[in-house]
Structures are given as C-alpha cells and as structure tokens.
N, C-alpha and C positions, 0 to 999 in steps of 0.2 A: 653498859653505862660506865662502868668501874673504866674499863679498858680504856674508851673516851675521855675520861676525865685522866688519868694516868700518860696518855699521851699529850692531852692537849698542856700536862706540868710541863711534861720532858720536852715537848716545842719550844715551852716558853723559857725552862731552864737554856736551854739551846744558845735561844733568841739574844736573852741577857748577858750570857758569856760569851758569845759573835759580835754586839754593839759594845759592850765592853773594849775588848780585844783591838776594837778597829779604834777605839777612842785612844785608846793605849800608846797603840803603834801608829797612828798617824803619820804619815810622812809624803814627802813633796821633795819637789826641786822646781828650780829656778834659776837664773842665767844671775851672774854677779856681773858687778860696773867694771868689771877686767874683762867680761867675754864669758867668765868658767862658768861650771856647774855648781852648786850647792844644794846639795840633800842633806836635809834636817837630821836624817839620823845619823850621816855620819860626824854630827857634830855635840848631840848631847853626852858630853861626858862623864857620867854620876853628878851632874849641875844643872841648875834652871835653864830656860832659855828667854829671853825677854823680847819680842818682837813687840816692833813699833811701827804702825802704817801711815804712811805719810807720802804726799807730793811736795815736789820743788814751788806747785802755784799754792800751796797751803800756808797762808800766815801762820795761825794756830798752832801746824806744824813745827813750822820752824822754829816759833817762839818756846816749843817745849821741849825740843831737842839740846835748842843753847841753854835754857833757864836749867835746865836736868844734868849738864853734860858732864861735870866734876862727877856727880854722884852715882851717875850710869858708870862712868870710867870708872868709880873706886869699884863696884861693883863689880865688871868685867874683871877688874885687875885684882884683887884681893880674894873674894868670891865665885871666881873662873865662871860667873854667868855671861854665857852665851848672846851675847847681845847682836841682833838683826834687826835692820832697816827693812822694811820694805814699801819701795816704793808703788805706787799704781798710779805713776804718768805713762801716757798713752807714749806710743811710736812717736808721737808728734814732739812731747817736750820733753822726753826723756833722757836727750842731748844735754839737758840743763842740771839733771843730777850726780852725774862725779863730780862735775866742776865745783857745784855748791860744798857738797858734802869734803870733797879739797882742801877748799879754801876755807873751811872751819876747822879742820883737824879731825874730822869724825873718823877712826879707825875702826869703827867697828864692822860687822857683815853687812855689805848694804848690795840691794839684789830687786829686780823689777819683776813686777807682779801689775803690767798694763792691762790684765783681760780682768784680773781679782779674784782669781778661781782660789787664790790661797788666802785671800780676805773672805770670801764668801766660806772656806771651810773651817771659818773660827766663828762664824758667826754674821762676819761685818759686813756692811753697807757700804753707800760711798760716805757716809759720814767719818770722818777724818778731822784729827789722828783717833787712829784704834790702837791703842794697848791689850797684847795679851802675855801674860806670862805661864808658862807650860814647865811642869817638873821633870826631873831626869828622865820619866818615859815618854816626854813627850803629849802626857794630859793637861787640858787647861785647868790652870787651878786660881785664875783671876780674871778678869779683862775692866778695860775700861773705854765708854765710849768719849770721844771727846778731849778739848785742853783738859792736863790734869794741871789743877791749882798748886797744890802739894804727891809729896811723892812718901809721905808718912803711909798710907793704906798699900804698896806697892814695897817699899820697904821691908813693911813687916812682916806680907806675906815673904819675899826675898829669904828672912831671917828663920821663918818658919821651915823652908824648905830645905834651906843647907844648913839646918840645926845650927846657926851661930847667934849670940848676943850682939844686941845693938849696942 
C-alpha cells in the first residue's frame, strides 16, 4: 500500500513539473504579412510579449488597436515589450490585412493565424479581440476577452513584469 501510494506522489510530482514545463516554454510559429516565419521564442528577450487577436472584419478590433496605439508604441519602444498581432482572417480576407495595418502605421509583428490553433492555445474563441500578455518565458500572466475600455489593468500588469514604475 505504502509502495502505491509513494508512486502514485511521484506520477503526480512528474505530472506537475511536465504541465508546468510545457506551460513555460510554450512556442509556435506563424507565417508573417512579408511571407517569413516567426517563432515566439526567438523573440522573447528577458521582456513581456503582448499578443493581440484580431481580424481586418472586426470593428471592436480595429477600434482598439487605434484607441491603444501611442501607449502599445511607448510600451514596445521604451519597455522592449514584444508586441504581436495576430490575425485569424481566413485565406479568403487575409488579402486585406498588410494593407490595413499599412495604412495606420502599425509596426508592430503582425502574423496570420486563419486555422486559430495559436488562439485556441491561449485559451481563445472566435470571440475577438483577445488579449494575452505572456512574461519573458513565455507564461500567460494576463488575458482579456473582448474591446478593452481602458488599458490601466494591462499596464500595470506590464509594469509588474519588467519591474518598472508607472
């Protein structure tokens, strides 16, 4: 019985440090609005990474990209957080997002995700936009579904994570 019960820890010790692990290191690729590759890990640099799901047919989207974009930019640019688009328009309209993203200035990683398999591995739905933000390795340490109203709760995790004052 002793022996059982002593095994059945050490599976579970096992089990916790293997879902951990995978939660950790998480990693994907994706085809960028130039053609390339982009995997996640070679992009986290001891910095956040802030992915945001969205389509070209998404008001809500787009309305949170522009209302956001000074403060995602200071962010990127001050706070080297890693900032990603992702979109999930299908083959069909997918045509329609460099142009968009262009013709606003968005510089940031923007990269298609039409099947959702890297929305679905955060959690998400087609409910759009989906915010998640992930720490230097890669763990989710926020998400949101939905327009966000304000970017205060998003911020401050931000500030928590690359230990700076607001």
């Amino acid at each position: 019985m002793k022996q059982l019960a002593g095994l059945t820890l050490t599976l579970l010790l096992i089990f916790a440090v293997f879902s951990e692990a995978s939660a950790i290191s998480r990693d994907w690729s994706l085809k960028n609005t130039n053609g390339g590759d982009y995997r996640l890990s070679e992009h986290l640099n001891d910095s956040p990474a802030l992915i945001m799901f969205w389509a070209s047919w998404c008001k809500p989207c787009k309305k949170e990209l522009n209302d956001f974009k000074e403060t995602i930019d200071f962010y990127a640019d001050s706070l080297n957080v890693e900032v990603i688009l992702i979109s999930i328009d299908t083959q069909k309209t997918k045509t329609r997002v460099k142009p968009y993203l262009e013709s606003k200035g968005y510089k940031w990683n923007a990269l298609y995700d039409p099947d959702g398999e890297v929305l679905k591995m955060y959690g998400g739905t087609n409910k759009i936009p989906y915010t998640v933000l992930l720490d230097a390795e890669g763990k989710t340490q926020w998400k949101h579904i939905g327009e966000m109203k304000s970017l205060d709760e998003l911020t401050g995790k931000i500030h928590e994570l690359t230990g700076s004052n607001k």
